[in-house]
PDB file of N, CA, C and O in Angstrom:
ATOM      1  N   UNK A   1     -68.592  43.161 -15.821  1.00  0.00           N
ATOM      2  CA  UNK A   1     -68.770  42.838 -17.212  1.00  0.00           C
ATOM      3  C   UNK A   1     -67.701  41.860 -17.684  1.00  0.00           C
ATOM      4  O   UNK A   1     -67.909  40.943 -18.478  1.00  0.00           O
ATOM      5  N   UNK A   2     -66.570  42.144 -17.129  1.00  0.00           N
ATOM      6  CA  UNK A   2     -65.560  41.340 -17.586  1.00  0.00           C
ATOM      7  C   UNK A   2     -65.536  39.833 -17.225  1.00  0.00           C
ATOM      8  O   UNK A   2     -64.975  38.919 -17.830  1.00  0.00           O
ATOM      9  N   UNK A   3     -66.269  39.794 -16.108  1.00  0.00           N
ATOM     10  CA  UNK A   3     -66.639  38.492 -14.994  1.00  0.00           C
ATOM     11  C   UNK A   3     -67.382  37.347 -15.930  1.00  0.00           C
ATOM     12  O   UNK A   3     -67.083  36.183 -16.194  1.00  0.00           O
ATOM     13  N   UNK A   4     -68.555  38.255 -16.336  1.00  0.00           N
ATOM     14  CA  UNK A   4     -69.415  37.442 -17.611  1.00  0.00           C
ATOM     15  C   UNK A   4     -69.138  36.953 -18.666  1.00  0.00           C
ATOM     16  O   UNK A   4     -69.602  35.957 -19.221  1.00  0.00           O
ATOM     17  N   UNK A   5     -67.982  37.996 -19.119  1.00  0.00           N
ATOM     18  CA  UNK A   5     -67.556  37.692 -20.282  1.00  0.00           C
ATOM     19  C   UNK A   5     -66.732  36.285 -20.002  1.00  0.00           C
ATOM     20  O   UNK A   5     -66.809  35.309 -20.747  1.00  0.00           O
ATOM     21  N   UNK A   6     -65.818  36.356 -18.633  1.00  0.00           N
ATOM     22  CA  UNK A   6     -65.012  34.979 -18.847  1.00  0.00           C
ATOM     23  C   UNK A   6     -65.868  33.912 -18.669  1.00  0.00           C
ATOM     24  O   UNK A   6     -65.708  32.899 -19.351  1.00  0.00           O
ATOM     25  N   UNK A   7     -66.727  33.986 -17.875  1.00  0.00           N
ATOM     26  CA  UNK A   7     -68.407  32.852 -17.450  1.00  0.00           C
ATOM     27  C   UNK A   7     -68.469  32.446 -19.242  1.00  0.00           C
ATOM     28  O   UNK A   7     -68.405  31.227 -19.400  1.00  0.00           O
ATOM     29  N   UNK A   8     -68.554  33.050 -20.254  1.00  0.00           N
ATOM     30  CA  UNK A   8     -69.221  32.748 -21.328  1.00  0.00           C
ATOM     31  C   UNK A   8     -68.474  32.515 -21.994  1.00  0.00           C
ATOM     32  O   UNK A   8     -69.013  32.157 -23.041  1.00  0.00           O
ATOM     33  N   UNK A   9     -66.502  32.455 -22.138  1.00  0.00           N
ATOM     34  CA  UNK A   9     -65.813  31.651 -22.181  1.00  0.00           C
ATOM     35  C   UNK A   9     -66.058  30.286 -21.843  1.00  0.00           C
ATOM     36  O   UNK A   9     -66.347  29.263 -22.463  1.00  0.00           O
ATOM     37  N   UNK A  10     -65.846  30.610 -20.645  1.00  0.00           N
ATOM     38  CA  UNK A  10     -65.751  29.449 -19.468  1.00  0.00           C
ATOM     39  C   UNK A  10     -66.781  28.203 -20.213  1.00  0.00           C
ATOM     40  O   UNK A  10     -66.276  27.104 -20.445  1.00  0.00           O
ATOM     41  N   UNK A  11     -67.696  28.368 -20.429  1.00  0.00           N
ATOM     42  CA  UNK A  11     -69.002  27.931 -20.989  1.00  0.00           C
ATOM     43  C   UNK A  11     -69.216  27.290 -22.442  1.00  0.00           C
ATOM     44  O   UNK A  11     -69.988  26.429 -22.865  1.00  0.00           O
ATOM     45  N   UNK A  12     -68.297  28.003 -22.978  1.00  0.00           N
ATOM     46  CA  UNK A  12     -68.105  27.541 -24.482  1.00  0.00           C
ATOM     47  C   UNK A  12     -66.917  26.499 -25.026  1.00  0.00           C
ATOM     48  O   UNK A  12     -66.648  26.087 -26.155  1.00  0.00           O
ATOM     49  N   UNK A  13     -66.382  26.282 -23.829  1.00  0.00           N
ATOM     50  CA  UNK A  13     -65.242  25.583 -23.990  1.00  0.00           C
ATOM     51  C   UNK A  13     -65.781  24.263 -24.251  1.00  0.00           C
ATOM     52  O   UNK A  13     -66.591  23.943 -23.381  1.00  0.00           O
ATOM     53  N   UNK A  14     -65.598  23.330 -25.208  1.00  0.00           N
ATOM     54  CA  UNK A  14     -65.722  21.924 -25.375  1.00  0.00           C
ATOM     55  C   UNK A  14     -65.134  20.403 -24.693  1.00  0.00           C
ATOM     56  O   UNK A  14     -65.607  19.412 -24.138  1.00  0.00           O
ATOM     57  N   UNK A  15     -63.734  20.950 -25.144  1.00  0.00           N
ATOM     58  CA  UNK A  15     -63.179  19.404 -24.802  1.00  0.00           C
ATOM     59  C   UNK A  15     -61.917  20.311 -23.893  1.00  0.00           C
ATOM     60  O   UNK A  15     -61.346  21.338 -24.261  1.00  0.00           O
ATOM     61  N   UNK A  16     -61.753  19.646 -22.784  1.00  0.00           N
ATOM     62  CA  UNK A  16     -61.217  19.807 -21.568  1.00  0.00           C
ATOM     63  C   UNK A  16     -60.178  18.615 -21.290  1.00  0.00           C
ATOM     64  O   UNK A  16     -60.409  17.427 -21.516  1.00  0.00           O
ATOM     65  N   UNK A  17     -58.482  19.374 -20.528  1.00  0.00           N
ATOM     66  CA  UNK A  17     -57.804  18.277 -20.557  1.00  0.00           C
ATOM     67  C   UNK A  17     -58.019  17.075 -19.550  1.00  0.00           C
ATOM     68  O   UNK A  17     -59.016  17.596 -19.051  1.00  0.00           O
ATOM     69  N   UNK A  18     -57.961  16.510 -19.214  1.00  0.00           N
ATOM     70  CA  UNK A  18     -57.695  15.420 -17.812  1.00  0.00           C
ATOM     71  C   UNK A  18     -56.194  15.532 -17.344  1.00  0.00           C
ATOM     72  O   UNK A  18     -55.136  14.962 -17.608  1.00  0.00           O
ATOM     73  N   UNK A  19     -56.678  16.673 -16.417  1.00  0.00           N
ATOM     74  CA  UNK A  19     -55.122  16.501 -15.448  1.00  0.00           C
ATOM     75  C   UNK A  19     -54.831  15.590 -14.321  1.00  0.00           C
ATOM     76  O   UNK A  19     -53.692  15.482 -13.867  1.00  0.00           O
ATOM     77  N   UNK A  20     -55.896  14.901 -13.842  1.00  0.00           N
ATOM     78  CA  UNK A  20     -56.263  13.678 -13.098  1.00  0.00           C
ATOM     79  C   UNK A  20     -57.588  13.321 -12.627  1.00  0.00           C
ATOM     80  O   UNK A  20     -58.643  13.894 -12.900  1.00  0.00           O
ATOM     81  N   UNK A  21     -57.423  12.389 -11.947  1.00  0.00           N
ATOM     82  CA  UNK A  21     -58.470  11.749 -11.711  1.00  0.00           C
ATOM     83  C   UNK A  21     -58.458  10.543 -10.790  1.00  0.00           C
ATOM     84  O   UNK A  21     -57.500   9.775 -10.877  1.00  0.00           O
ATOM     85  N   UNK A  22     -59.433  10.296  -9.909  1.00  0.00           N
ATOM     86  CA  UNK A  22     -59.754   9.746  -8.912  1.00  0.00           C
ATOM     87  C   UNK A  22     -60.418   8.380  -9.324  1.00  0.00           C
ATOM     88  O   UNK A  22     -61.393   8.333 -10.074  1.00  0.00           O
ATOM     89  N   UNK A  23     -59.815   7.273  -8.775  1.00  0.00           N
ATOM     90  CA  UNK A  23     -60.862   5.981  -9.337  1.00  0.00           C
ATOM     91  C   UNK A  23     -61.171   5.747  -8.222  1.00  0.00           C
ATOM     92  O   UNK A  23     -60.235   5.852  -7.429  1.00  0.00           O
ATOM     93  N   UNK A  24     -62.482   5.356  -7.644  1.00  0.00           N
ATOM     94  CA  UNK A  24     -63.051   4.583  -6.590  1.00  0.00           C
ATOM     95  C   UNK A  24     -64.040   3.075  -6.640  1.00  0.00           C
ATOM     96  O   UNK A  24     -64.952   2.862  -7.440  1.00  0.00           O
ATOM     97  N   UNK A  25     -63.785   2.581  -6.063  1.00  0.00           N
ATOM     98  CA  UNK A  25     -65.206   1.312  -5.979  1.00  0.00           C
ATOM     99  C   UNK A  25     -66.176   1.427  -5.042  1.00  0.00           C
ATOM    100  O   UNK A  25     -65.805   2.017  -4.027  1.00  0.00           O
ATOM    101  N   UNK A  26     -67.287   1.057  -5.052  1.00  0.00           N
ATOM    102  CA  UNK A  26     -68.507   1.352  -4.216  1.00  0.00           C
ATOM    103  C   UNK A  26     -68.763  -0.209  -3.626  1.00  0.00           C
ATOM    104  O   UNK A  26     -68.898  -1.082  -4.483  1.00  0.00           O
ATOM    105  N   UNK A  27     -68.828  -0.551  -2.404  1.00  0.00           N
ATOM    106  CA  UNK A  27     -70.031  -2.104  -2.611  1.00  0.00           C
ATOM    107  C   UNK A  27     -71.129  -1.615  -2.816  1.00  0.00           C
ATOM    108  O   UNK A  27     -71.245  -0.406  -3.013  1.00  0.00           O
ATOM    109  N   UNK A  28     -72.360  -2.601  -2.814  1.00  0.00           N
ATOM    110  CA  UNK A  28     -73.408  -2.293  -3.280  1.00  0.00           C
ATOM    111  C   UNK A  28     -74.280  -3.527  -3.047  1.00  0.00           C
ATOM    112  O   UNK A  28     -75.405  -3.931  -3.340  1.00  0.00           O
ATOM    113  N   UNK A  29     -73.326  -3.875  -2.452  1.00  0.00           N
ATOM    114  CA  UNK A  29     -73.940  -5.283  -0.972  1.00  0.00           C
ATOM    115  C   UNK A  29     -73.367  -6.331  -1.017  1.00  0.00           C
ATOM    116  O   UNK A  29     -72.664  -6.673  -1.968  1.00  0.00           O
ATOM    117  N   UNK A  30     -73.669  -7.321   0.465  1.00  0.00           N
ATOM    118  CA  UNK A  30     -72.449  -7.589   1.120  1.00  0.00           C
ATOM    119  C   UNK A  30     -72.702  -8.966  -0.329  1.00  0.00           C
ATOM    120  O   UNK A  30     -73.713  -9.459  -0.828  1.00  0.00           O
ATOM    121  N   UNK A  31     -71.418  -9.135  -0.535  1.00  0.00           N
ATOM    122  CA  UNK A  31     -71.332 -10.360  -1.171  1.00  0.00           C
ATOM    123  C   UNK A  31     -71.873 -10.504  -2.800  1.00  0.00           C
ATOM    124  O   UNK A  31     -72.127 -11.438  -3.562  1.00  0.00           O
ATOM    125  N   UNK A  32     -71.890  -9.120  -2.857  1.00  0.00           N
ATOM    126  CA  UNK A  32     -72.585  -8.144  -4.318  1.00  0.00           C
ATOM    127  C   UNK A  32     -71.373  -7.973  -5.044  1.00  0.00           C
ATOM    128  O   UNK A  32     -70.210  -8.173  -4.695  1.00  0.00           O
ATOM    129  N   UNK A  33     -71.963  -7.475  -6.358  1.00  0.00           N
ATOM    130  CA  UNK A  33     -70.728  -7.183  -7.034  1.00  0.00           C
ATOM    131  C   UNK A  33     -70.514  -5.918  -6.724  1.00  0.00           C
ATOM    132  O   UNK A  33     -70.770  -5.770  -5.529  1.00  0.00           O
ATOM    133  N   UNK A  34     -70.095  -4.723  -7.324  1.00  0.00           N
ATOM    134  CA  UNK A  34     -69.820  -3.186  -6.822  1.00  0.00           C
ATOM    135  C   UNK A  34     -69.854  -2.581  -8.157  1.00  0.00           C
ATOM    136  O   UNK A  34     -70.039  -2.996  -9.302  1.00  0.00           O
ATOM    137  N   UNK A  35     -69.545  -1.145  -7.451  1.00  0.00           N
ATOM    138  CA  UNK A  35     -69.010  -0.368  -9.218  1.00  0.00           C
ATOM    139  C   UNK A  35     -67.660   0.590  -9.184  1.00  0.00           C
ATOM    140  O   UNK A  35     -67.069   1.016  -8.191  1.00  0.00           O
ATOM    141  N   UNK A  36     -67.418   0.754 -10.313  1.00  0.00           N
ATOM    142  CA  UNK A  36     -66.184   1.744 -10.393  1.00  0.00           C
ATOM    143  C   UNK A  36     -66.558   2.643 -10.804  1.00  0.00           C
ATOM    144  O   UNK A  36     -67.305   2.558 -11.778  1.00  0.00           O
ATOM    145  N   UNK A  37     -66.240   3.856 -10.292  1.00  0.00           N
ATOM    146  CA  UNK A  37     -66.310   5.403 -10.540  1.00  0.00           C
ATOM    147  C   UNK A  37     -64.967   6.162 -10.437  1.00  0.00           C
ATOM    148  O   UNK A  37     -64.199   6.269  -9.481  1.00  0.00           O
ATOM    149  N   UNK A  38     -64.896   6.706 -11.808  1.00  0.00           N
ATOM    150  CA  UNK A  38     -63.975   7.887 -11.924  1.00  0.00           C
ATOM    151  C   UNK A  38     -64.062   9.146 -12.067  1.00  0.00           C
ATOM    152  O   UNK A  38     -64.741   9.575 -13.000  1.00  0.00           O
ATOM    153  N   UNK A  39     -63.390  10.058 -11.166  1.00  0.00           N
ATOM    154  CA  UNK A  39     -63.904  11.346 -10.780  1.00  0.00           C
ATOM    155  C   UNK A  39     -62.657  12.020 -11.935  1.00  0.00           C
ATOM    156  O   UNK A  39     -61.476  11.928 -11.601  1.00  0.00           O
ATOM    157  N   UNK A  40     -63.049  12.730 -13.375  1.00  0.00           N
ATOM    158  CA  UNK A  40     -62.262  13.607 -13.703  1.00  0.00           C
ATOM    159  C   UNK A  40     -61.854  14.345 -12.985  1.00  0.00           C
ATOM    160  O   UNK A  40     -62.386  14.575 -11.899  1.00  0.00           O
ATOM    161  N   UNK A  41     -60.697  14.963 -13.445  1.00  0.00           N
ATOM    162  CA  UNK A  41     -60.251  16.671 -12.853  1.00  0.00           C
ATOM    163  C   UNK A  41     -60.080  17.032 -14.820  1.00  0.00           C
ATOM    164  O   UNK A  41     -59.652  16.412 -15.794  1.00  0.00           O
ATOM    165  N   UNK A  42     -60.675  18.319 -14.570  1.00  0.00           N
ATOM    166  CA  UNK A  42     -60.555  18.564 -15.682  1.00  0.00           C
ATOM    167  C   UNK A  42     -60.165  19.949 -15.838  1.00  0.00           C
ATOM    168  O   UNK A  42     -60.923  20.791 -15.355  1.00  0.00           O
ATOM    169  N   UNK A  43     -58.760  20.459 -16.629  1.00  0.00           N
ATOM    170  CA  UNK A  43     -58.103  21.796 -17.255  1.00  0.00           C
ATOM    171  C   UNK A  43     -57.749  22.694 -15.335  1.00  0.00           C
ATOM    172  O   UNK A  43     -57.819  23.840 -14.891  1.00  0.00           O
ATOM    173  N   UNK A  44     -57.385  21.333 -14.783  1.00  0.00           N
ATOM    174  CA  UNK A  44     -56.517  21.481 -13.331  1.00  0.00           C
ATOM    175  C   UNK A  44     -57.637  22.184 -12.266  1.00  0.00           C
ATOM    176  O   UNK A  44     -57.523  23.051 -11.399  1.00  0.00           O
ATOM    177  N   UNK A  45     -58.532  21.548 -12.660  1.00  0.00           N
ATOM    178  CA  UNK A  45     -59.768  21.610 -11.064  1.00  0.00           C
ATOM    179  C   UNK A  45     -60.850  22.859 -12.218  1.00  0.00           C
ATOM    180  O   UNK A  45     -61.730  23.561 -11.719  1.00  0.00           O
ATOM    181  N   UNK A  46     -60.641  22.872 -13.174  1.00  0.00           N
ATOM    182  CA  UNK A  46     -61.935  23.904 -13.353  1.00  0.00           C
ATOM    183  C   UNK A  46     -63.398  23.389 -13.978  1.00  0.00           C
ATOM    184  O   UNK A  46     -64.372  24.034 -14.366  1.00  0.00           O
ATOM    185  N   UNK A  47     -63.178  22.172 -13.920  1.00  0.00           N
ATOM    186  CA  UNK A  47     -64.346  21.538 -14.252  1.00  0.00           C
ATOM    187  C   UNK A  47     -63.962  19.893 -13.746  1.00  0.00           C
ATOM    188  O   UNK A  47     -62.788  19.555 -13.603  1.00  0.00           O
ATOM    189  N   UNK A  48     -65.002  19.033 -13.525  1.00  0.00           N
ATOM    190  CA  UNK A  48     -65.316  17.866 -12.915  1.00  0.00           C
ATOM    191  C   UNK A  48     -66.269  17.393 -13.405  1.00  0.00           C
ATOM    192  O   UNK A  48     -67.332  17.953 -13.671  1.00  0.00           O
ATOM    193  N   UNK A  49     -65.821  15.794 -13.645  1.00  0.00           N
ATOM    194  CA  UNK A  49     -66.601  15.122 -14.537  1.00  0.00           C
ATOM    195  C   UNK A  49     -66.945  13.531 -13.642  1.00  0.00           C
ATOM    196  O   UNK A  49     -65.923  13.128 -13.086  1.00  0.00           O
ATOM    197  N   UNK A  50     -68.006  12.738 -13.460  1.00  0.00           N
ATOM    198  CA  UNK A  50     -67.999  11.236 -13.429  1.00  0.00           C
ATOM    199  C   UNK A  50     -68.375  10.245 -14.107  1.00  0.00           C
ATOM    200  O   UNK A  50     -69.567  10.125 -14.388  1.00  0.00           O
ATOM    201  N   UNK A  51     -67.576   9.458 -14.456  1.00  0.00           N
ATOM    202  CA  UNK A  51     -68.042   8.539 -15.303  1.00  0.00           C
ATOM    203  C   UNK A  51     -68.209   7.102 -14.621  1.00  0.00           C
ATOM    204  O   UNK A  51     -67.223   6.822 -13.939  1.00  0.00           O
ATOM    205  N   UNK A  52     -68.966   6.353 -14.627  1.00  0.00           N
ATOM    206  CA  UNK A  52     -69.212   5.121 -14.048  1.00  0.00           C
ATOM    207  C   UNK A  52     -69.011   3.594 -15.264  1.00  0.00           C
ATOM    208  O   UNK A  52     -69.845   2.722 -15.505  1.00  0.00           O
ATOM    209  N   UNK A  53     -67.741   3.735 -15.766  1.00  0.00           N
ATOM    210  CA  UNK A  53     -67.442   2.464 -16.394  1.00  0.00           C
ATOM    211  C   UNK A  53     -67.908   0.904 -15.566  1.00  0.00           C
ATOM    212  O   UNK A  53     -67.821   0.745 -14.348  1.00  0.00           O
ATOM    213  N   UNK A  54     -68.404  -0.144 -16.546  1.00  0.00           N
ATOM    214  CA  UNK A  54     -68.421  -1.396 -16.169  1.00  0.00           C
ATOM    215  C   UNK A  54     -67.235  -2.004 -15.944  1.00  0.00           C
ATOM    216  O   UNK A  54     -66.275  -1.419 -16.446  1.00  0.00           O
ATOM    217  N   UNK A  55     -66.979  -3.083 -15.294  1.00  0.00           N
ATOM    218  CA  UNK A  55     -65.604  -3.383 -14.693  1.00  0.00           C
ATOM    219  C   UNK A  55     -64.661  -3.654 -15.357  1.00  0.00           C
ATOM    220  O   UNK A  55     -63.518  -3.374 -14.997  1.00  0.00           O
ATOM    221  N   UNK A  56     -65.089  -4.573 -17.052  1.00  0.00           N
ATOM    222  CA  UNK A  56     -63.580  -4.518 -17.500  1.00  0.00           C
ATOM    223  C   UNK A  56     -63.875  -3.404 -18.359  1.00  0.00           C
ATOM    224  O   UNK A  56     -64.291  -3.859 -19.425  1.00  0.00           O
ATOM    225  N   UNK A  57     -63.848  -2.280 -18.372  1.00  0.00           N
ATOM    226  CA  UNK A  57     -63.944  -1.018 -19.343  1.00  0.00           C
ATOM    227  C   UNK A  57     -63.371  -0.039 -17.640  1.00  0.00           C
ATOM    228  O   UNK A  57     -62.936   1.067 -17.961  1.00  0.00           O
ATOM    229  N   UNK A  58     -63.341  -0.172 -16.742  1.00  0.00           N
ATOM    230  CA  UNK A  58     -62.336   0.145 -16.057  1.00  0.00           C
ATOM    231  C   UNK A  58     -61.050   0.291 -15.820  1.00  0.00           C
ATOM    232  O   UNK A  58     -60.349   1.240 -15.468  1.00  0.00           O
ATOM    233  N   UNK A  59     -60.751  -1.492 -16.230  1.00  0.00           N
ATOM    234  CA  UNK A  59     -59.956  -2.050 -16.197  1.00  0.00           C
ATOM    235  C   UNK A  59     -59.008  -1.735 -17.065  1.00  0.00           C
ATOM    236  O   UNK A  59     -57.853  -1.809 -16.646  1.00  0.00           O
ATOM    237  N   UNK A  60     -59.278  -1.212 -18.787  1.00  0.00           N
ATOM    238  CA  UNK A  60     -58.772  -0.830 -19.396  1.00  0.00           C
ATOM    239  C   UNK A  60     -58.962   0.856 -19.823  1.00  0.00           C
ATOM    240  O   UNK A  60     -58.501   1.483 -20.777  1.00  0.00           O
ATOM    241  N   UNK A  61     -59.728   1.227 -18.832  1.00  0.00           N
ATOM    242  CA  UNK A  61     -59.057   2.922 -18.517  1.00  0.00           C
ATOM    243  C   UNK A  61     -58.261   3.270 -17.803  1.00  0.00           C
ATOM    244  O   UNK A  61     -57.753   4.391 -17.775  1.00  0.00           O
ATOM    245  N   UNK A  62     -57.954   2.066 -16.893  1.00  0.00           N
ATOM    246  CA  UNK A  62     -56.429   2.465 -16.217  1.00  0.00           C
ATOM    247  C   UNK A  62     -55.578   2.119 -17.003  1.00  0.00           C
ATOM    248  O   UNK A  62     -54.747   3.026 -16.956  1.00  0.00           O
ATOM    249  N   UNK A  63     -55.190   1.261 -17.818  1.00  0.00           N
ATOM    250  CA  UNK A  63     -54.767   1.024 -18.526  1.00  0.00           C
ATOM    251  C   UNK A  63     -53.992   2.551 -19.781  1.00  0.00           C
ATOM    252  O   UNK A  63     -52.887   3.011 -20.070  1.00  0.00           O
ATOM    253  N   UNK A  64     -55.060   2.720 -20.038  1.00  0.00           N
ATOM    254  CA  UNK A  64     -55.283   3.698 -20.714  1.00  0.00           C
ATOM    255  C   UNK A  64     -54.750   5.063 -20.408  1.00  0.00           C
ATOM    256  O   UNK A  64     -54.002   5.684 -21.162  1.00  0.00           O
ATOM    257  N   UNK A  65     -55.117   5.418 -19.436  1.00  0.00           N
ATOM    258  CA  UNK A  65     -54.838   6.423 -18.426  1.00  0.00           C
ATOM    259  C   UNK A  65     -52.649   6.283 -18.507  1.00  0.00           C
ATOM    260  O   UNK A  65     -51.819   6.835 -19.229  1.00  0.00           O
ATOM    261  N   UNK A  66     -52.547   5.334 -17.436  1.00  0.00           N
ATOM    262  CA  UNK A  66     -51.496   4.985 -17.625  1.00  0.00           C
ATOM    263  C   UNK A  66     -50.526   5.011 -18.455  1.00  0.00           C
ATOM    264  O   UNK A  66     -49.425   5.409 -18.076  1.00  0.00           O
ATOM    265  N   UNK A  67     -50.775   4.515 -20.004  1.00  0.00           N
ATOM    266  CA  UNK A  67     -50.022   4.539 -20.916  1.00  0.00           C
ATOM    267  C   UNK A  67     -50.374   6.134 -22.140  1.00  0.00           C
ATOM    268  O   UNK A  67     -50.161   6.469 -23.305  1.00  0.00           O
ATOM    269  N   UNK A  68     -50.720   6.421 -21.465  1.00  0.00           N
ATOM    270  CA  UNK A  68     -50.924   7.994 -22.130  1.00  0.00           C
ATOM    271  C   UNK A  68     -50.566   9.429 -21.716  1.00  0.00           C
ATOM    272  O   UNK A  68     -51.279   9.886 -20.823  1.00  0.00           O
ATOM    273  N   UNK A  69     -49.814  10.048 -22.089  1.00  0.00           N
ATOM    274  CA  UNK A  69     -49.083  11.467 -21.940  1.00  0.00           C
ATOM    275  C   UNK A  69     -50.287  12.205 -21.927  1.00  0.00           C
ATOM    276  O   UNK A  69     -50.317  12.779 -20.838  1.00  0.00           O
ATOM    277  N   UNK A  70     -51.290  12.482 -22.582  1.00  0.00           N
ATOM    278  CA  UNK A  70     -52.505  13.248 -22.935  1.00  0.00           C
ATOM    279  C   UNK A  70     -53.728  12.798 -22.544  1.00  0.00           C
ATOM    280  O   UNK A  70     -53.890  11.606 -22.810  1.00  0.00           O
ATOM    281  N   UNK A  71     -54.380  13.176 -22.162  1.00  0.00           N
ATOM    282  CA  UNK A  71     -55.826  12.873 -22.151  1.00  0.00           C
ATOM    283  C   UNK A  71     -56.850  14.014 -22.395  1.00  0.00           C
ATOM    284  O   UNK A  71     -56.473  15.083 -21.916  1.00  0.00           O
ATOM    285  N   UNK A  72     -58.458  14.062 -23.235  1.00  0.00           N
ATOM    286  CA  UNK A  72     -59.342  15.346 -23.205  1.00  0.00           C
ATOM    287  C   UNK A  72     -60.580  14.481 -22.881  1.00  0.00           C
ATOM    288  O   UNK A  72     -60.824  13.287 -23.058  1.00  0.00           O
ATOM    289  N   UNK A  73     -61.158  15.332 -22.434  1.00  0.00           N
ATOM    290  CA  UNK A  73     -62.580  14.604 -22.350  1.00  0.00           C
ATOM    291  C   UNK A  73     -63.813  15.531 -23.236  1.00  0.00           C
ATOM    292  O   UNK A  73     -63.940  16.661 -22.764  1.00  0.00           O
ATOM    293  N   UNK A  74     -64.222  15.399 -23.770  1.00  0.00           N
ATOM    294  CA  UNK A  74     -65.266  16.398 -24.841  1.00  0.00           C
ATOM    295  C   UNK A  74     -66.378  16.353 -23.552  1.00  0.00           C
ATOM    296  O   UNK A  74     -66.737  15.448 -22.799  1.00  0.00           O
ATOM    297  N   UNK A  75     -66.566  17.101 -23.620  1.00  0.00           N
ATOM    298  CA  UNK A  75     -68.091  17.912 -22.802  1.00  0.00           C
ATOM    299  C   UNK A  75     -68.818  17.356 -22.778  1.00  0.00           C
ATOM    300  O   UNK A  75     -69.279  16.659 -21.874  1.00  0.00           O
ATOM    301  N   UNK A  76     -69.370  17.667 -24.655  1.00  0.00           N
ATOM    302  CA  UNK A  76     -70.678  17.976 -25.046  1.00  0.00           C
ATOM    303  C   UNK A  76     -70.926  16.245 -25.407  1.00  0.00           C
ATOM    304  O   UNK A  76     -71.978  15.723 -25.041  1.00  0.00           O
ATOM    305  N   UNK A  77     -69.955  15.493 -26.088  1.00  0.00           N
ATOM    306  CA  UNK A  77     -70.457  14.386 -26.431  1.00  0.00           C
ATOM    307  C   UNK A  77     -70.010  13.461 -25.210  1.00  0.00           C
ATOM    308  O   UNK A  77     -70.205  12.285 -25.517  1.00  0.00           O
ATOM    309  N   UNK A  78     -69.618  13.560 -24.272  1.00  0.00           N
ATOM    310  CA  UNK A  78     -69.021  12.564 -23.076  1.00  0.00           C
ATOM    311  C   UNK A  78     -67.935  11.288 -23.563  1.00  0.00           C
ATOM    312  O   UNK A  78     -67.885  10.124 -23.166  1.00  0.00           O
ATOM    313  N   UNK A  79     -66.780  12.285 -24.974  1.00  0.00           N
ATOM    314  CA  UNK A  79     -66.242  11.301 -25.198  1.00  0.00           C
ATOM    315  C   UNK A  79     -64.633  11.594 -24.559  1.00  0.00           C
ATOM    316  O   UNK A  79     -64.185  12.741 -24.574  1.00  0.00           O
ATOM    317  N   UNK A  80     -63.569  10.066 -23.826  1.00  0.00           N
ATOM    318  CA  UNK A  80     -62.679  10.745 -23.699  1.00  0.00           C
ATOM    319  C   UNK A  80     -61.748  10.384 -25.224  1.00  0.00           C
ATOM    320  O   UNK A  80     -62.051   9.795 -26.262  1.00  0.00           O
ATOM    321  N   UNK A  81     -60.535  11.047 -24.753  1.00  0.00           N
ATOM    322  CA  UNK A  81     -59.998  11.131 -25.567  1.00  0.00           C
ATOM    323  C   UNK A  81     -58.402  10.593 -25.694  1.00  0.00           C
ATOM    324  O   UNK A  81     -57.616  11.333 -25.102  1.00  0.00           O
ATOM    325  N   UNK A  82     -57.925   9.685 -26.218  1.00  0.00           N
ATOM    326  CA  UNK A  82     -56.383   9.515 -25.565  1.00  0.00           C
ATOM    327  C   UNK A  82     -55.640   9.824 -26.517  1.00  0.00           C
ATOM    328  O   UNK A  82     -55.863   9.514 -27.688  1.00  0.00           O
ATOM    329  N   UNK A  83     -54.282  10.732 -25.950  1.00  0.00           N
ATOM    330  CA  UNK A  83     -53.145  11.275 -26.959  1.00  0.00           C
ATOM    331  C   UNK A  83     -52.654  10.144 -27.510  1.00  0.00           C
ATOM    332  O   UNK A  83     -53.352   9.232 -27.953  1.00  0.00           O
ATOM    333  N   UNK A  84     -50.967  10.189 -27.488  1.00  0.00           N
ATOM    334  CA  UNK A  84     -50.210   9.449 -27.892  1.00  0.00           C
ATOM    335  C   UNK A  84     -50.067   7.781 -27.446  1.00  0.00           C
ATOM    336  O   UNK A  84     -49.753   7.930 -26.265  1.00  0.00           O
ATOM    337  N   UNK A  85     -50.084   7.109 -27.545  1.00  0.00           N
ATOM    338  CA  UNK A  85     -49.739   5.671 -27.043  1.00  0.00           C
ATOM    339  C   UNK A  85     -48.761   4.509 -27.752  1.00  0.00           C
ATOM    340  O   UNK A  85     -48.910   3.788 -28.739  1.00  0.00           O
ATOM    341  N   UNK A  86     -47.928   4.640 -26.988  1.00  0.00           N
ATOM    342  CA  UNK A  86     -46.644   4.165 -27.160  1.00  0.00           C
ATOM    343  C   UNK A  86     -47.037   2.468 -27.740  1.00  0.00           C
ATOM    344  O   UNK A  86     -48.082   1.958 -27.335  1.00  0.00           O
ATOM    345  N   UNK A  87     -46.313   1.853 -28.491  1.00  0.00           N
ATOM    346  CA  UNK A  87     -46.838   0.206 -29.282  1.00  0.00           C
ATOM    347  C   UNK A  87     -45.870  -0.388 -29.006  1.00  0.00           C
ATOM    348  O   UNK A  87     -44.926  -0.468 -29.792  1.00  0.00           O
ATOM    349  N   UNK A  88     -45.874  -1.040 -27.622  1.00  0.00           N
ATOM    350  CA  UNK A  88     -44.292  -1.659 -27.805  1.00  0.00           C
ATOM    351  C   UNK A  88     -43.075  -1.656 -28.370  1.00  0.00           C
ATOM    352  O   UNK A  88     -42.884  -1.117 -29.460  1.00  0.00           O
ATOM    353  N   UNK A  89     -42.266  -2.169 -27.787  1.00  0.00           N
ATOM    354  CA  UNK A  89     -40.878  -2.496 -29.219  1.00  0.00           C
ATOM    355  C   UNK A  89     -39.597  -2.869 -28.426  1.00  0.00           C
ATOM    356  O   UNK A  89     -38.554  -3.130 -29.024  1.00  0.00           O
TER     357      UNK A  89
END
């Protein structure tokens, strides 16, 4: 009973942190362009997410990634989310 009960936790949870994540490129033929795929880790392996950004929207999720202490990814709407970000100086 108790098992279910955390399942239906587990389940109701929304927005999940990004404790890392995996970027890869695919070809997709020879002399083709390719794609980028990023494999969430999400709230330290308890959920997994992929998102397949276009190349410069990649480009500036590493970016992103990078210059951010925080990250969440919402579930339900597939949005991420970035904490703090430092503005030069």
């Amino acid at each position: 009973m108790a098992e279910q009960a955390e399942q239906r936790t587990e389940q109701q949870i929304k927005v999940r942190q990004v404790t890392d994540y995996q970027a890869s490129w695919t070809e997709e033929g020879r002399e083709g362009p390719g794609s980028f795929t990023f494999q969430l880790i999400l709230d330290n392996g308890a959920e997994e997410y992929v998102i397949r950004p276009m190349d410069e929207d990649a480009d500036v999720l590493t970016d992103l990634f990078e210059q951010t202490g925080t990250v969440y990814f919402d579930m339900e709407r597939k949005v991420l989310i970035f904490g703090n970000i430092s503005v030069g100086g």
